[in-house]
Every structure is written in C-alpha cells, then in structure tokens.
mmJSON file of the N, C-alpha and C atoms, coordinates in Angstrom:
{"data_MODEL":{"atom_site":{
"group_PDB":["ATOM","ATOM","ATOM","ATOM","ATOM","ATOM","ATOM","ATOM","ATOM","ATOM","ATOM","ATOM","ATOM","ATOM","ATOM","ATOM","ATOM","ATOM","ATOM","ATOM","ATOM","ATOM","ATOM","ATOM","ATOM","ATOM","ATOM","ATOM","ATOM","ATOM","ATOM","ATOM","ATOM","ATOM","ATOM","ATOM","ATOM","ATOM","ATOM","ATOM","ATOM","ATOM","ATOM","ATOM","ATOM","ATOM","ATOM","ATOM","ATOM","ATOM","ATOM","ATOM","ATOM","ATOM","ATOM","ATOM","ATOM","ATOM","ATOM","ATOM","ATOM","ATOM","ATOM","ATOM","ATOM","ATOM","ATOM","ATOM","ATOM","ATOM","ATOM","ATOM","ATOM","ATOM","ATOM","ATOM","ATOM","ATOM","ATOM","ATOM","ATOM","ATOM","ATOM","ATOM","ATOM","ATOM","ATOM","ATOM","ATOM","ATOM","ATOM","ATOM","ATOM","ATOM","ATOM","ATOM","ATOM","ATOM","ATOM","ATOM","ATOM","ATOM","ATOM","ATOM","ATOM","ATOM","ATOM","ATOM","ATOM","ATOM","ATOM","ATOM","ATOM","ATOM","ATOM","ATOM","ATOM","ATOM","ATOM","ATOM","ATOM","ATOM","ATOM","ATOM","ATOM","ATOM","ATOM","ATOM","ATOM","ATOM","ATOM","ATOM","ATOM","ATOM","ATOM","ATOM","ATOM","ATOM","ATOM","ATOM","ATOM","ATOM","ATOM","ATOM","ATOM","ATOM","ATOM","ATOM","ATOM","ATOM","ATOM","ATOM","ATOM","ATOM","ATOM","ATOM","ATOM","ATOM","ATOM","ATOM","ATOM","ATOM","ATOM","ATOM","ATOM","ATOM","ATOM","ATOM","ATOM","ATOM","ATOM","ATOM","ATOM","ATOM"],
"id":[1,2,3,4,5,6,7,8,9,10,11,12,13,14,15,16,17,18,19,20,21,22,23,24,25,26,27,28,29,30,31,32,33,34,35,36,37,38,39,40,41,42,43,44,45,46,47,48,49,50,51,52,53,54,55,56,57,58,59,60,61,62,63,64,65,66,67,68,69,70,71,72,73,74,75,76,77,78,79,80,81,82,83,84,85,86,87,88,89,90,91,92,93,94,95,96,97,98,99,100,101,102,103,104,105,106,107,108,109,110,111,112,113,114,115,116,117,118,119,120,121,122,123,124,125,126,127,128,129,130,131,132,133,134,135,136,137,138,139,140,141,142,143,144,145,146,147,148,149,150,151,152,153,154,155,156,157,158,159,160,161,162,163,164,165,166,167,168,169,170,171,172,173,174],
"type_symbol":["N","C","C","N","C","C","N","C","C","N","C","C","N","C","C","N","C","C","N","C","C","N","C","C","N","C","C","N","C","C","N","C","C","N","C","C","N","C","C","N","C","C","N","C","C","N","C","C","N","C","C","N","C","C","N","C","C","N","C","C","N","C","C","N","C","C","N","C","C","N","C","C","N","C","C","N","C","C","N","C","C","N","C","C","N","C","C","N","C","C","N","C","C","N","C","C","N","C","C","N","C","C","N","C","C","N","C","C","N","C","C","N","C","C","N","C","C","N","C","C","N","C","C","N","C","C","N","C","C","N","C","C","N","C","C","N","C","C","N","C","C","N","C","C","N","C","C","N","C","C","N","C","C","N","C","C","N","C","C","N","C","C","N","C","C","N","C","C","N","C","C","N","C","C"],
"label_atom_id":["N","CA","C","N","CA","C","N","CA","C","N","CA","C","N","CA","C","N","CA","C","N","CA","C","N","CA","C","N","CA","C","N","CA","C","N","CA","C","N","CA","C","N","CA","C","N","CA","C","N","CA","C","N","CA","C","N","CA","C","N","CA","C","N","CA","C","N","CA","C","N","CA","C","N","CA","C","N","CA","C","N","CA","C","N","CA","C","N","CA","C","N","CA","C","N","CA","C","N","CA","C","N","CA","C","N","CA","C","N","CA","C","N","CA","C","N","CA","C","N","CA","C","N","CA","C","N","CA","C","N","CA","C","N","CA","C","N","CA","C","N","CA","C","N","CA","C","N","CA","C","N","CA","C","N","CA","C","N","CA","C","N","CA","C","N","CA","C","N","CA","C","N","CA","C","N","CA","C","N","CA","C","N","CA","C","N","CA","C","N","CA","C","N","CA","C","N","CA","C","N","CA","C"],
"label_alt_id":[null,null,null,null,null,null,null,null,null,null,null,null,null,null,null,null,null,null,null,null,null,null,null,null,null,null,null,null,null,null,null,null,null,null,null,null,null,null,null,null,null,null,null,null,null,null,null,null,null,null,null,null,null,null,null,null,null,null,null,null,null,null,null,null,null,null,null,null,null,null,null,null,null,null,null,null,null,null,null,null,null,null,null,null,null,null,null,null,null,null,null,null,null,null,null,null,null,null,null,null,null,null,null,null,null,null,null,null,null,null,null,null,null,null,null,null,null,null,null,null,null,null,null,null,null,null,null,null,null,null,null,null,null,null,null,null,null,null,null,null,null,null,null,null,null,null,null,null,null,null,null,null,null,null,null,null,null,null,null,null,null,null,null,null,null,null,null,null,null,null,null,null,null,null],
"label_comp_id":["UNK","UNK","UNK","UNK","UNK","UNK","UNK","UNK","UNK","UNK","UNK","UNK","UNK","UNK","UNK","UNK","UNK","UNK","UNK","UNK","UNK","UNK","UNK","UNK","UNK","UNK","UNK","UNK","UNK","UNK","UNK","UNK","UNK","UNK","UNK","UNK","UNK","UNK","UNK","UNK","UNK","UNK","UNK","UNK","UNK","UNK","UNK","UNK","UNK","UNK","UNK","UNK","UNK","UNK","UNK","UNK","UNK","UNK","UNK","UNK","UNK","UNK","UNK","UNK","UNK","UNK","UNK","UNK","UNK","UNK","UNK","UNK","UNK","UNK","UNK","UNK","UNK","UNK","UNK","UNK","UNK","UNK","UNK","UNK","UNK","UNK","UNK","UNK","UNK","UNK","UNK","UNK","UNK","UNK","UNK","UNK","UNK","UNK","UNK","UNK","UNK","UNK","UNK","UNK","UNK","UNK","UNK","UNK","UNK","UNK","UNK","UNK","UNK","UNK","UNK","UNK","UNK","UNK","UNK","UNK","UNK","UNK","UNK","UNK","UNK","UNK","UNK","UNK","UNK","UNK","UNK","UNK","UNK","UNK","UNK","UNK","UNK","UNK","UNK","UNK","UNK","UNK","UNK","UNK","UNK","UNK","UNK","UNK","UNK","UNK","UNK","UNK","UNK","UNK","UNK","UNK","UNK","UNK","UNK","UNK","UNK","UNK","UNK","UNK","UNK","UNK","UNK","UNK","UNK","UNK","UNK","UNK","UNK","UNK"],
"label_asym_id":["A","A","A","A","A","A","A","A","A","A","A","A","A","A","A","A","A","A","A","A","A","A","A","A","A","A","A","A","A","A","A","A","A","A","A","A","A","A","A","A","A","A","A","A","A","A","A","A","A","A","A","A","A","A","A","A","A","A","A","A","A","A","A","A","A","A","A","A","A","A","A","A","A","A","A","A","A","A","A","A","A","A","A","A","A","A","A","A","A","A","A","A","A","A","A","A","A","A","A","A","A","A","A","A","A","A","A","A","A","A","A","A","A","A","A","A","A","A","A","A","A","A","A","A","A","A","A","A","A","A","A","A","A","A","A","A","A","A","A","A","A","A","A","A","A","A","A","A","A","A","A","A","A","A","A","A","A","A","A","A","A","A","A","A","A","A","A","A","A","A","A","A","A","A"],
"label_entity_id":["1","1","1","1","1","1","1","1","1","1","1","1","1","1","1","1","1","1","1","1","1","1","1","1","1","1","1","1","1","1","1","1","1","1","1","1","1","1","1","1","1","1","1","1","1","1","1","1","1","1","1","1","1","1","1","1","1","1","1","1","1","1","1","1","1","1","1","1","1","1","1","1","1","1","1","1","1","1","1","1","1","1","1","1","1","1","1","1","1","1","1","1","1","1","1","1","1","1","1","1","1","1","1","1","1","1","1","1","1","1","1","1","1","1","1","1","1","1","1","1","1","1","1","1","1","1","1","1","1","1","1","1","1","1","1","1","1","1","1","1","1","1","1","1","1","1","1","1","1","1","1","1","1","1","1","1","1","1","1","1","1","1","1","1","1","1","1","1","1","1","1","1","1","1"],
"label_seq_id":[1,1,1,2,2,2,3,3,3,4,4,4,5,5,5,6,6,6,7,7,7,8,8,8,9,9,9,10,10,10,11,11,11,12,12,12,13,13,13,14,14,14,15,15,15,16,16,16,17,17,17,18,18,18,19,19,19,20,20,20,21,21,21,22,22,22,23,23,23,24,24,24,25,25,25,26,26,26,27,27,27,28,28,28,29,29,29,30,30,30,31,31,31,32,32,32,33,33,33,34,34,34,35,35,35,36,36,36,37,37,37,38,38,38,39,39,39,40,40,40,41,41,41,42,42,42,43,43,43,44,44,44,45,45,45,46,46,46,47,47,47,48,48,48,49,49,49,50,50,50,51,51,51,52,52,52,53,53,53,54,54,54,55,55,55,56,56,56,57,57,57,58,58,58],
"pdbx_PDB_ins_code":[null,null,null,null,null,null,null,null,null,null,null,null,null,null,null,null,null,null,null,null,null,null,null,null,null,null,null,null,null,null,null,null,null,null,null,null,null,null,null,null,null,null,null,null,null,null,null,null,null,null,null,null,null,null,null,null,null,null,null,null,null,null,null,null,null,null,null,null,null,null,null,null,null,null,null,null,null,null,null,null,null,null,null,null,null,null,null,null,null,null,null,null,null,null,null,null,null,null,null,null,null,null,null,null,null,null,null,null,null,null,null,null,null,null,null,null,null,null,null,null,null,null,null,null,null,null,null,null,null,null,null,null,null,null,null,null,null,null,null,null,null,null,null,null,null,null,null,null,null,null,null,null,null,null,null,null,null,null,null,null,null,null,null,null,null,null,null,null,null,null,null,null,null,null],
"Cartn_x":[18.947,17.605,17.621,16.726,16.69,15.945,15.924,14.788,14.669,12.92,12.629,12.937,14.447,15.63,16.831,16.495,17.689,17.286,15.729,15.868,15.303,16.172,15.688,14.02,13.507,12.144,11.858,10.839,10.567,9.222,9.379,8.547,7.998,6.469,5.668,5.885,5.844,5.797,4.847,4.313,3.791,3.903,4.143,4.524,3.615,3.968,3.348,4.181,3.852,4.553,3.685,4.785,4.407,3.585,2.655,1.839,3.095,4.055,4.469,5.711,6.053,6.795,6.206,4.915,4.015,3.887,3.346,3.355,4.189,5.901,6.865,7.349,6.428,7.039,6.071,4.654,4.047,4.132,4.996,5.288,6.147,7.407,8.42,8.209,7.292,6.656,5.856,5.31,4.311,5.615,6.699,7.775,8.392,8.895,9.751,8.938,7.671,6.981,7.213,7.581,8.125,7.043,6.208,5.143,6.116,5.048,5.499,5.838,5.422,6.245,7.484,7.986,9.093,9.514,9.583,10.354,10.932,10.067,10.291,11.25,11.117,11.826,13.31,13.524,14.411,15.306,14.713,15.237,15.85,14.796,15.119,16.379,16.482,17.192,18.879,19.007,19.803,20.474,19.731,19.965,20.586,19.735,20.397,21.874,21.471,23.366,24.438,23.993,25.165,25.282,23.875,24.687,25.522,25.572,26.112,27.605,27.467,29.16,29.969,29.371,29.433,30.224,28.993,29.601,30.285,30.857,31.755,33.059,33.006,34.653,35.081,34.12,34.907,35.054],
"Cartn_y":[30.991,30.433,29.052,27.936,26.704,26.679,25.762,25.557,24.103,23.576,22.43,21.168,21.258,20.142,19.901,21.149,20.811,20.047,20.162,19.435,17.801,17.229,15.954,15.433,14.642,14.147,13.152,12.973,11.192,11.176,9.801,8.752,7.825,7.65,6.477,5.77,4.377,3.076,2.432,1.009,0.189,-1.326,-1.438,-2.722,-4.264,-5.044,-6.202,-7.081,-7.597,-7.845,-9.014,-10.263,-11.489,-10.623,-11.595,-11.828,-11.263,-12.675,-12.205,-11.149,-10.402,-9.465,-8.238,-8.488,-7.218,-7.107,-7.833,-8.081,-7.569,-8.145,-7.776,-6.309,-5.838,-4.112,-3.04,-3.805,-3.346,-3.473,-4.598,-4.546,-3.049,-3.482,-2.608,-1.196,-0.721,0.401,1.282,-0.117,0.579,0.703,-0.279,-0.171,0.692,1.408,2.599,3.996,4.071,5.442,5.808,4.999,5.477,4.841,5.983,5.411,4.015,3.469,2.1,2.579,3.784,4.019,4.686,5.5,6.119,4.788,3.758,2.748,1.864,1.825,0.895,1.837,3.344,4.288,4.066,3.959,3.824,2.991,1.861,0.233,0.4,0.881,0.948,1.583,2.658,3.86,3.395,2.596,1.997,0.908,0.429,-1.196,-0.595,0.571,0.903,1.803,2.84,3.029,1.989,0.921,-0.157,-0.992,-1.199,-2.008,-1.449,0.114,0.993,1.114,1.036,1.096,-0.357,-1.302,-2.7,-2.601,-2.159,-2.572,-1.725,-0.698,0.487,-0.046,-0.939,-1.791,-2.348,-2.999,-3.929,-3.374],
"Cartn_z":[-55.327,-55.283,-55.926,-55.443,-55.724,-56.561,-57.753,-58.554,-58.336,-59.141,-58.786,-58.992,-59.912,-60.637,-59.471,-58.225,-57.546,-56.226,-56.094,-54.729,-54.919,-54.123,-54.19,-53.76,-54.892,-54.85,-54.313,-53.441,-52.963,-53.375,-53.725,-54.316,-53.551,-53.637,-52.845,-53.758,-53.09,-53.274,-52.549,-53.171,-52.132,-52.371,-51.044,-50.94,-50.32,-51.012,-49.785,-48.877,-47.887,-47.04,-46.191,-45.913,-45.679,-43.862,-43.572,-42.303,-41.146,-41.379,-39.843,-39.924,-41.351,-41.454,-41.298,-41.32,-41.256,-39.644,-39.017,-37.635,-36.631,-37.245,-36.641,-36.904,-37.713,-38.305,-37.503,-37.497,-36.249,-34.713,-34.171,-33.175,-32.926,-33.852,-33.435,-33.558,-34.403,-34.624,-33.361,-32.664,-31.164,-30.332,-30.485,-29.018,-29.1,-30.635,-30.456,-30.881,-31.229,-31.508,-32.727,-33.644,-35.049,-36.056,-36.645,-37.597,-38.119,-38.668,-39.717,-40.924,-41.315,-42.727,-42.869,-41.706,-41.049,-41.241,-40.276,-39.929,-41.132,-42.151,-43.281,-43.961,-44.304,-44.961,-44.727,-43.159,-42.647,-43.254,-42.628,-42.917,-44.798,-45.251,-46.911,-47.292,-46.395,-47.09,-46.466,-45.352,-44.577,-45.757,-45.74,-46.925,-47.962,-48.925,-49.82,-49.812,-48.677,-48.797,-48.144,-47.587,-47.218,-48.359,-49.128,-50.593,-51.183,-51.814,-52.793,-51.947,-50.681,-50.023,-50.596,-50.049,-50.562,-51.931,-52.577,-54.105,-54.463,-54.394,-54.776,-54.195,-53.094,-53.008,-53.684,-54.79,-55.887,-56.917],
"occupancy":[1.0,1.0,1.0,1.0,1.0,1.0,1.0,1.0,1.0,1.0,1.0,1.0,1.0,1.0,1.0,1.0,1.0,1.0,1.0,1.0,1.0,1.0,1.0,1.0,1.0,1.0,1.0,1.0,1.0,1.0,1.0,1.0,1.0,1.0,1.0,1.0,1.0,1.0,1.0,1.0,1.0,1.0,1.0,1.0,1.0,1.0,1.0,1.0,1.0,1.0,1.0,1.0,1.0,1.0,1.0,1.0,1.0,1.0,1.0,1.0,1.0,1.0,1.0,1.0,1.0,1.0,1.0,1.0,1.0,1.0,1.0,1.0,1.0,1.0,1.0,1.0,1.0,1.0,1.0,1.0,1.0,1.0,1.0,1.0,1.0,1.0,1.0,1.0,1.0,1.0,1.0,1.0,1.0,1.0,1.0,1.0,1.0,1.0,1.0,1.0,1.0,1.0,1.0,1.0,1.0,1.0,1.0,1.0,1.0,1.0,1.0,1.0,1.0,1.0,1.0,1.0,1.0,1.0,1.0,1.0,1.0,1.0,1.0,1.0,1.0,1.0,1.0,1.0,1.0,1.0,1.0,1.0,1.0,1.0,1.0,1.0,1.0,1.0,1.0,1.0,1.0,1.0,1.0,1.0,1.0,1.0,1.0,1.0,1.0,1.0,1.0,1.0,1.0,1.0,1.0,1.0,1.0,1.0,1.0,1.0,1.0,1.0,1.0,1.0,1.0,1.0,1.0,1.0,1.0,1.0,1.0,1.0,1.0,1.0],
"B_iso_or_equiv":[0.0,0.0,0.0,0.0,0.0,0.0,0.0,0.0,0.0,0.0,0.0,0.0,0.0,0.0,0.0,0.0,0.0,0.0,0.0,0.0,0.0,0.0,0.0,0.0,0.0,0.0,0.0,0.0,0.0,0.0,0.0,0.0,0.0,0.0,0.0,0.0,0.0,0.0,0.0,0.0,0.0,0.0,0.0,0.0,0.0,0.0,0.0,0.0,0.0,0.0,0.0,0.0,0.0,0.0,0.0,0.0,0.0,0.0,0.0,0.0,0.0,0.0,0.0,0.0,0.0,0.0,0.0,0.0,0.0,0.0,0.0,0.0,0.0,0.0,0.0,0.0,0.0,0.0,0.0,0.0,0.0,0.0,0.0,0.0,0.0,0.0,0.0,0.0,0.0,0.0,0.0,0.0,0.0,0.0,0.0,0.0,0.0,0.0,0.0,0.0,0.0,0.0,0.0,0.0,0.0,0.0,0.0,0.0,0.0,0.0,0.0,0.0,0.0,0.0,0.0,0.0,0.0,0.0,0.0,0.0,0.0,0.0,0.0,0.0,0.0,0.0,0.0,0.0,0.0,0.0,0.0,0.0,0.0,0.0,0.0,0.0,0.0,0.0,0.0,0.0,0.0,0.0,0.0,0.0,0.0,0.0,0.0,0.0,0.0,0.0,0.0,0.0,0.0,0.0,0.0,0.0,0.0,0.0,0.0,0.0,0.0,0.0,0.0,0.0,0.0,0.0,0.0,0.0,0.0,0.0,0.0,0.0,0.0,0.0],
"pdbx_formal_charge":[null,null,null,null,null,null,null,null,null,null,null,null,null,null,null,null,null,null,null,null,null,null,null,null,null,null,null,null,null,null,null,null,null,null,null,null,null,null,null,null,null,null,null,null,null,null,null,null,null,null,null,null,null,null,null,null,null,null,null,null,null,null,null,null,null,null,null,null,null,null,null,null,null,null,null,null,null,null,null,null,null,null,null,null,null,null,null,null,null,null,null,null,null,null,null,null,null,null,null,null,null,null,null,null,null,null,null,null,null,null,null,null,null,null,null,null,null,null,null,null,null,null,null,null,null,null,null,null,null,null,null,null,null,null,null,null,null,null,null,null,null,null,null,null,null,null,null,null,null,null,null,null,null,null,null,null,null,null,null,null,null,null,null,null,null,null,null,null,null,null,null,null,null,null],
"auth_seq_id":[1,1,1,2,2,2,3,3,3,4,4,4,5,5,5,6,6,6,7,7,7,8,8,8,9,9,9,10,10,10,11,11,11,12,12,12,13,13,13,14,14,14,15,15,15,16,16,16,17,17,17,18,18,18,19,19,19,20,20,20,21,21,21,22,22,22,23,23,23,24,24,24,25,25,25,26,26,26,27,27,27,28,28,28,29,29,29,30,30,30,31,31,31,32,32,32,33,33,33,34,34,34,35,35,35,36,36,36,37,37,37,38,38,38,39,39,39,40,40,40,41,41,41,42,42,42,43,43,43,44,44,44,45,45,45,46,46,46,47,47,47,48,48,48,49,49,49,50,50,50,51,51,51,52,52,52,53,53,53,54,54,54,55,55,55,56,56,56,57,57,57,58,58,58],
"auth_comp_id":["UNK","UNK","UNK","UNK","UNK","UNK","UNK","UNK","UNK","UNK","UNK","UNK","UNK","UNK","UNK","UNK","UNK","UNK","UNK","UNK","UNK","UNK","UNK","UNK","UNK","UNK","UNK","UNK","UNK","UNK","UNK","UNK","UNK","UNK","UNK","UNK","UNK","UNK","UNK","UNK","UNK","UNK","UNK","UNK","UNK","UNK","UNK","UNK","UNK","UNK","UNK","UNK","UNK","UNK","UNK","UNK","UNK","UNK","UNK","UNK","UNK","UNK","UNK","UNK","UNK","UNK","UNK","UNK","UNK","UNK","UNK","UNK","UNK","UNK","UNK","UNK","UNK","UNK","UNK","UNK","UNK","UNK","UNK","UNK","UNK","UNK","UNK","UNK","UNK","UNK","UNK","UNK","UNK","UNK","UNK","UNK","UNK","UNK","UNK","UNK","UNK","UNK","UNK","UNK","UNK","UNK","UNK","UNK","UNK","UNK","UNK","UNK","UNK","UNK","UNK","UNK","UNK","UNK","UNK","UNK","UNK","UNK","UNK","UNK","UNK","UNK","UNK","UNK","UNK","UNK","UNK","UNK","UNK","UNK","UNK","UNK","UNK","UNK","UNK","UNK","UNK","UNK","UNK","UNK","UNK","UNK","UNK","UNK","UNK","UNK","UNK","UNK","UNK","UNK","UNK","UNK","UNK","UNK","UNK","UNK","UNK","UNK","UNK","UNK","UNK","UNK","UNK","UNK","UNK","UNK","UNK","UNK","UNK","UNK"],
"auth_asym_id":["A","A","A","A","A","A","A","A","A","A","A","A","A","A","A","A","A","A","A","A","A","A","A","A","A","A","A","A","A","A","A","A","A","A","A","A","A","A","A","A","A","A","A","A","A","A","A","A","A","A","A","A","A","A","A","A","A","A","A","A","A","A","A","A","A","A","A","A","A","A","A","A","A","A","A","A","A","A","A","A","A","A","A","A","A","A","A","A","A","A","A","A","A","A","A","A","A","A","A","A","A","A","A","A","A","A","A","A","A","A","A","A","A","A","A","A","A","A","A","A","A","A","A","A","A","A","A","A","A","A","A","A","A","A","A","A","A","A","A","A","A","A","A","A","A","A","A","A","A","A","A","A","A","A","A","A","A","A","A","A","A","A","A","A","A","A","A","A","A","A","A","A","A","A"],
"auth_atom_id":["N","CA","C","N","CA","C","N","CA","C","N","CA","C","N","CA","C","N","CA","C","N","CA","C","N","CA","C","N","CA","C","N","CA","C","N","CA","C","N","CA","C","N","CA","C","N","CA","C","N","CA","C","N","CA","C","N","CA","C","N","CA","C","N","CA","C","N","CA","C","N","CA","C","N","CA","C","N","CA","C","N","CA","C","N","CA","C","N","CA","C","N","CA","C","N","CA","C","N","CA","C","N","CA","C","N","CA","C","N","CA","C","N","CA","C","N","CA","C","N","CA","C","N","CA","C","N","CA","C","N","CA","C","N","CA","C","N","CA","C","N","CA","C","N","CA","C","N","CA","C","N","CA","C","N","CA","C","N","CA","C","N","CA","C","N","CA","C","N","CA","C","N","CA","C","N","CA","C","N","CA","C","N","CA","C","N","CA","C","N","CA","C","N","CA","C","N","CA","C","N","CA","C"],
"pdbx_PDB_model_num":[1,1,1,1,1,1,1,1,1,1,1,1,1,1,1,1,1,1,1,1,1,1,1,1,1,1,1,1,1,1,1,1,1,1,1,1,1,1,1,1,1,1,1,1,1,1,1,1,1,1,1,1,1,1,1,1,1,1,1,1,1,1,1,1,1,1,1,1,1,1,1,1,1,1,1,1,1,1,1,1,1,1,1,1,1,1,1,1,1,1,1,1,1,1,1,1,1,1,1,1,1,1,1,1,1,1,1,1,1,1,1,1,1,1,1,1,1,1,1,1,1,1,1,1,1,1,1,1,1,1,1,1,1,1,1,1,1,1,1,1,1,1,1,1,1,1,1,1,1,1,1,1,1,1,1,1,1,1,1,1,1,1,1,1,1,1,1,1,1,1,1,1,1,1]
}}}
C-alpha cells in the first residue's frame, strides 16, 4: 500500500507571459486540441528533463 510521501505531488504555478507568446500558445493549442495548460506542462516538463540530461554530462 502507498502512502501519501510516496506519490509524486504537482504544484500550480502561475505565470505571465509576453502578448505574442501568449498568442502563439493559443494558436497552437486550437491546432493540436491540447488545452493550453497541458501544452505549457508539456513544454516545461520537456525543458526541464533536457536541462538535467545536459548538465549531468559535465
């Protein structure tokens, strides 16, 4: 049985975001069907495990 130390927690955040970065997150959001906060999650969670690969080479 799991207790509530073993499963991983997510955390809201909020962010601001320039005009036409916002724009372009809503475009891409209507073209592929992927809420805008899915999409940003994404993008985030992407960035952060390619930095941590990154830097674990040196």
């Amino acid at each position: 049985m799991a207790t509530m130390g073993d499963s991983k927690q997510q955390k809201r955040i909020a962010v601001s975001l320039p005009d036409d970065a916002r724009e372009f997150l809503e475009i891409e959001s209507k073209e592929t069907g992927v809420p805008l906060s899915n999409l940003l999650s994404y993008i985030v969670a992407n960035y952060v495990r390619d930095e941590k690969r990154k830097r674990s080479l040196f």
